[in-house]
C-alpha positions as a Markdown table, in Angstrom:
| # | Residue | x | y | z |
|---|---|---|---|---|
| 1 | Unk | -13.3 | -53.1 | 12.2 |
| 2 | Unk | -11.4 | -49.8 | 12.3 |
| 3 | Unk | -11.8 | -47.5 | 15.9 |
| 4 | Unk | -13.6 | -44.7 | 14.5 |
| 5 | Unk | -11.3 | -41.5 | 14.4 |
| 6 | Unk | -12.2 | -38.1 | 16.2 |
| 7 | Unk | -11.4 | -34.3 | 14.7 |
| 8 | Unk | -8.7 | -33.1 | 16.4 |
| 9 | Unk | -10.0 | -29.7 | 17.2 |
| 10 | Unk | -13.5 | -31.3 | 17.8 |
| 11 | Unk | -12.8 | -34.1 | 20.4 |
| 12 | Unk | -17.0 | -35.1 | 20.1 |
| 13 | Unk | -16.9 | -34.9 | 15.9 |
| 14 | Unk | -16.6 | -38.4 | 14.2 |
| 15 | Unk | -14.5 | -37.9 | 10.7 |
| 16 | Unk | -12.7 | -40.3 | 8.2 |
| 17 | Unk | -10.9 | -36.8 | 7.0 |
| 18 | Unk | -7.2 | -36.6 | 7.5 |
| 19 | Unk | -4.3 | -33.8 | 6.9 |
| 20 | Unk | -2.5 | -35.0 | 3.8 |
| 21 | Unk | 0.5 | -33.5 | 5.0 |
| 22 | Unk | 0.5 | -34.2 | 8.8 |
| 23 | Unk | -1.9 | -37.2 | 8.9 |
| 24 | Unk | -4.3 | -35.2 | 11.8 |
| 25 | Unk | -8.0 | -36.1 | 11.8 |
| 26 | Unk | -10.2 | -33.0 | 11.3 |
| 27 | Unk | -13.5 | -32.6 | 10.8 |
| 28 | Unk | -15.4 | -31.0 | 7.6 |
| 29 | Unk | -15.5 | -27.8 | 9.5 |
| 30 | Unk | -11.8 | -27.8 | 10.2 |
| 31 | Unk | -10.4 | -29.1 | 6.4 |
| 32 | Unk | -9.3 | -26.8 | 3.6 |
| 33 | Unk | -9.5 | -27.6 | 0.8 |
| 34 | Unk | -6.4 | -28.1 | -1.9 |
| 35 | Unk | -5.9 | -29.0 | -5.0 |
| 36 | Unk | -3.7 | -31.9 | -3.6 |
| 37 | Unk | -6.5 | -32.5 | -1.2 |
| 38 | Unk | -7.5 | -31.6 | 2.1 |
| 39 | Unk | -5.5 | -30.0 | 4.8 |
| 40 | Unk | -5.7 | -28.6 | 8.0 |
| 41 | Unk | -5.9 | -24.7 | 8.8 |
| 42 | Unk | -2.3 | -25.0 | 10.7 |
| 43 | Unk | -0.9 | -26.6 | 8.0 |
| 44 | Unk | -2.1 | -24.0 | 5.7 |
| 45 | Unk | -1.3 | -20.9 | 7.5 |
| 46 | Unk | 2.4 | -22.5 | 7.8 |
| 47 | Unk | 2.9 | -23.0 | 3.7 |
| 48 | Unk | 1.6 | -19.4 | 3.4 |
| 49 | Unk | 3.6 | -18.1 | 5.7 |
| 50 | Unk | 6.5 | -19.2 | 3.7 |
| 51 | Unk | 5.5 | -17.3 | 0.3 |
| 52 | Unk | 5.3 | -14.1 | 2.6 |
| 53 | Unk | 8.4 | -12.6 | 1.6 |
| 54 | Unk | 7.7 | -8.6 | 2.1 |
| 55 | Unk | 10.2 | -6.9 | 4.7 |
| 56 | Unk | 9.3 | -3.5 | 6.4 |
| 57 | Unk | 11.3 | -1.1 | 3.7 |
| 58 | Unk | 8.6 | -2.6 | 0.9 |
| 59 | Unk | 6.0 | -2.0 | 2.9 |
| 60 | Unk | 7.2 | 1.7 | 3.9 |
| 61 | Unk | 8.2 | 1.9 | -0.4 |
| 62 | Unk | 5.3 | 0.5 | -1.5 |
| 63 | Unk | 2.7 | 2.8 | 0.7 |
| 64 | Unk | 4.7 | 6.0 | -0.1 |
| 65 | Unk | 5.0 | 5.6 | -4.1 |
| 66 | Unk | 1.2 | 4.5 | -4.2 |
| 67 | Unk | 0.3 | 7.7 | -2.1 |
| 68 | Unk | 2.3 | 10.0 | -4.5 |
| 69 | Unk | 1.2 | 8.3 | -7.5 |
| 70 | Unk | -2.4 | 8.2 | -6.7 |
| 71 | Unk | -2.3 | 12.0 | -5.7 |
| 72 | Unk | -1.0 | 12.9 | -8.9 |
| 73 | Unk | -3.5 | 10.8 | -10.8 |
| 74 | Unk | -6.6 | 12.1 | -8.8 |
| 75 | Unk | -5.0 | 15.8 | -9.6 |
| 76 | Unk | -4.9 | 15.2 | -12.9 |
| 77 | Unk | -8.8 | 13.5 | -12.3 |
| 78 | Unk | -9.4 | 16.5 | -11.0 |
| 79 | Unk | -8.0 | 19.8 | -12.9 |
| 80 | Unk | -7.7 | 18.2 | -16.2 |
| 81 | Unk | -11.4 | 15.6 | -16.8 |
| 82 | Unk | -13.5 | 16.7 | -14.5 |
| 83 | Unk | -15.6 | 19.0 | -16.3 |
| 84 | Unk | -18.5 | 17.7 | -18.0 |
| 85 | Unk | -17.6 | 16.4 | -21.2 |
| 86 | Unk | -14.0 | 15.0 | -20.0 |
| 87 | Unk | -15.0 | 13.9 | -16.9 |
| 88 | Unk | -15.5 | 10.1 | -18.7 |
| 89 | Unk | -12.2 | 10.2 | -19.7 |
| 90 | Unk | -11.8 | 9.2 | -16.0 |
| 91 | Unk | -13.0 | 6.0 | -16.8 |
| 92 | Unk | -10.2 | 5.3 | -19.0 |
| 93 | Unk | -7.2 | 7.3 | -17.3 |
| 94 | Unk | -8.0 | 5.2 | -14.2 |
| 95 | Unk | -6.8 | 1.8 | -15.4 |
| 96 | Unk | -4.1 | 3.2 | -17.2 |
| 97 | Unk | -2.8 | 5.1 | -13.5 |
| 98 | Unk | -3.9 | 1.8 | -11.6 |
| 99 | Unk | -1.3 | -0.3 | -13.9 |
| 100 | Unk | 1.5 | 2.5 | -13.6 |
| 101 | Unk | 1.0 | 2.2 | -9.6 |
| 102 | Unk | 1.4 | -1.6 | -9.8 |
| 103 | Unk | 3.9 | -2.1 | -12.0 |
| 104 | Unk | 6.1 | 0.7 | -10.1 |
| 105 | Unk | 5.2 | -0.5 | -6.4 |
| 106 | Unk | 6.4 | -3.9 | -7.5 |
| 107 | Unk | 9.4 | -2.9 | -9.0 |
| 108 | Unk | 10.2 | -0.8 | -6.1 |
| 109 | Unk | 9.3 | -3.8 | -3.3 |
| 110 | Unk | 11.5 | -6.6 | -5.6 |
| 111 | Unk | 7.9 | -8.1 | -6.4 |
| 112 | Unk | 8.0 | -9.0 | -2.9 |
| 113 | Unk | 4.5 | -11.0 | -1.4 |
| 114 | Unk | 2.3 | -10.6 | 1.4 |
| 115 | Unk | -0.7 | -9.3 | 1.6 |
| 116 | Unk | -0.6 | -7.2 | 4.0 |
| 117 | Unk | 1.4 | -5.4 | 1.7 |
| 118 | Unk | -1.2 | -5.3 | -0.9 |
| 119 | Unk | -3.2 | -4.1 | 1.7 |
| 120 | Unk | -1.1 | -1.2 | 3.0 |
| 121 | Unk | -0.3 | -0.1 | -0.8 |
| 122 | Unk | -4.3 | -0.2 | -1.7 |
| 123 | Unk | -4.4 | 2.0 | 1.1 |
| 124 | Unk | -1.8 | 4.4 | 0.3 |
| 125 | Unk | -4.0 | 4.6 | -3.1 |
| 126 | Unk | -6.9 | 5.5 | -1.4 |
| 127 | Unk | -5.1 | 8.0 | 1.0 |
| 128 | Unk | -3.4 | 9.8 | -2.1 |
| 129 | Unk | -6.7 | 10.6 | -3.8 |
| 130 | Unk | -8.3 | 11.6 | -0.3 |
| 131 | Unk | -7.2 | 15.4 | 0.1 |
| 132 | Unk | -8.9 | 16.0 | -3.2 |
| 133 | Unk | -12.0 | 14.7 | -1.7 |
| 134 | Unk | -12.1 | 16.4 | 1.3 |
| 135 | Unk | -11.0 | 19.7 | -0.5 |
| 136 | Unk | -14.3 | 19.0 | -2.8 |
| 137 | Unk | -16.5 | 18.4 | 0.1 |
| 138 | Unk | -15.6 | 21.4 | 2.0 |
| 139 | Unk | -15.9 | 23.7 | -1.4 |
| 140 | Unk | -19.5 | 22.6 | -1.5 |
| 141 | Unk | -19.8 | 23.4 | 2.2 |
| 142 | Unk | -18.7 | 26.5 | 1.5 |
| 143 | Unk | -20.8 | 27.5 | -1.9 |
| 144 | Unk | -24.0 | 25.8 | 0.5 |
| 145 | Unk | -23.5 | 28.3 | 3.5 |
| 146 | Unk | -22.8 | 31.2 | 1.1 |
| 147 | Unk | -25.4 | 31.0 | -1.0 |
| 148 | Unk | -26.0 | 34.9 | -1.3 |
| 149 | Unk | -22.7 | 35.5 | -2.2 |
| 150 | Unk | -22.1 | 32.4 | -5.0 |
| 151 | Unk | -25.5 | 33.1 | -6.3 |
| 152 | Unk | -26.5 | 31.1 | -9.4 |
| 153 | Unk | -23.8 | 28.9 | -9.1 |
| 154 | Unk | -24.9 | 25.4 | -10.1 |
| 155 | Unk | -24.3 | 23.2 | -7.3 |
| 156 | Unk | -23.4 | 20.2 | -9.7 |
| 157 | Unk | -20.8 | 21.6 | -12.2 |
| 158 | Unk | -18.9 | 22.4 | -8.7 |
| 159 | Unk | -19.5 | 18.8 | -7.5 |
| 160 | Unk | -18.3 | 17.5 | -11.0 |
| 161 | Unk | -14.7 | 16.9 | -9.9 |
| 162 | Unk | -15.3 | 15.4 | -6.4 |
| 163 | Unk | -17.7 | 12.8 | -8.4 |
| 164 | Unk | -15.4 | 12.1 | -10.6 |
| 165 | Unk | -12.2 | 11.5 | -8.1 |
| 166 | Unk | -14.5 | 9.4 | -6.3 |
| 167 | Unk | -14.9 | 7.7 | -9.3 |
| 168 | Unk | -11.5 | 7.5 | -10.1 |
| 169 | Unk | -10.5 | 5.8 | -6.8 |
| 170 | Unk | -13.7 | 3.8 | -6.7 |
| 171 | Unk | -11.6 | 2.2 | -9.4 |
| 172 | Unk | -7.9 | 2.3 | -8.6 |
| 173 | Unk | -7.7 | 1.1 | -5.2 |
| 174 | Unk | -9.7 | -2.1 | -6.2 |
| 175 | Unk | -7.7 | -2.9 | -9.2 |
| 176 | Unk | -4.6 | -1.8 | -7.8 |
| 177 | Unk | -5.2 | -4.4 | -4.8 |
| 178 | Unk | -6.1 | -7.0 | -7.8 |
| 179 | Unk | -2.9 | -6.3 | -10.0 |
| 180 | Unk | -0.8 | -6.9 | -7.1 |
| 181 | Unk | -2.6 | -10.1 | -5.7 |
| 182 | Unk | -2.5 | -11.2 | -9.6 |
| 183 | Unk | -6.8 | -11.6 | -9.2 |
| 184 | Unk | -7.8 | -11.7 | -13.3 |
| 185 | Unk | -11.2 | -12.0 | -14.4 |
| 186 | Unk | -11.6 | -14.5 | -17.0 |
């Protein structure tokens, strides 16, 4: 009879698990698992490691083209559909900006992967369409605590565009982060 095997990371854990790649017992709370089989967490963190190929110029490229991009599609959200009517054209001029932002922020990082990249460029979405935001919240501040002076002005037709660039990056910086990681629904 065999001597009963012990996880690694879990000295008091029985198992009959192994790495497949460097033979370590672990435990069902320590195995991931592959398609190959199961493998340990250090083992995994070191084959991703390799795939991360992203150096600090894509990162830097990548957050700064996102940012301008994303700016210019939330201005165009915002000047050109927001009013009632062609405000849902929104909902189909946001895909169409989130695929220009992918496709140009991978050209620019040499379809580099990591995803803290990804990360940092979904942010540099979210951060483009953010003035326009804040410059919609404080025009509403400013119609509230004037009220005399705006009159009848309906509070919603001015909130139109800063519901709509909400909208807009409600959208983009999710898909933008999917395009990137290649994430497809199927």
């Amino acid at each position: 009879m065999t001597e009963p095997l012990y996880c690694a990371n879990h000295p008091k854990v029985e198992t009959s698990l192994r790495c497949n790649r460097c033979e370590k017992p672990i435990c069902a709370k320590c195995a991931v698992h592959m398609d190959t089989g199961y493998r340990c967490k250090e083992c995994v963190k070191a084959q991703r490691k390799q795939f991360e190929t992203a150096v600090w110029i894509d990162y830097f490229l990548g957050f700064f083209t996102a940012l301008i991009l994303s700016g210019i599609g939330a201005t165009i959200v915002v000047f050109f559909l927001a009013n009632i009517w062609y405000g849902f054209w929104t909902l189909l001029f946001a895909p169409f900006a989130t695929k220009i932002i992918v496709n140009l922020t991978k050209k620019l990082t040499r379809y580099h992967y990591s995803r803290n990249l990804f990360l940092t460029i979904s942010a540099g979405v979210l951060l483009g369409g953010l003035p326009l935001v804040l410059r919609g919240i404080s025009g509403l501040f400013l119609v509230f605590s004037n009220i005399e002076y705006y009159g009848g002005m309906n509070w919603l037709y001015l909130s139109l565009p800063l519901i709509w660039v909400i909208i807009y990056l409600f959208i983009t910086v999710p898909a933008v982060y999917a395009g990137l990681t290649g994430i497809s629904l199927k």
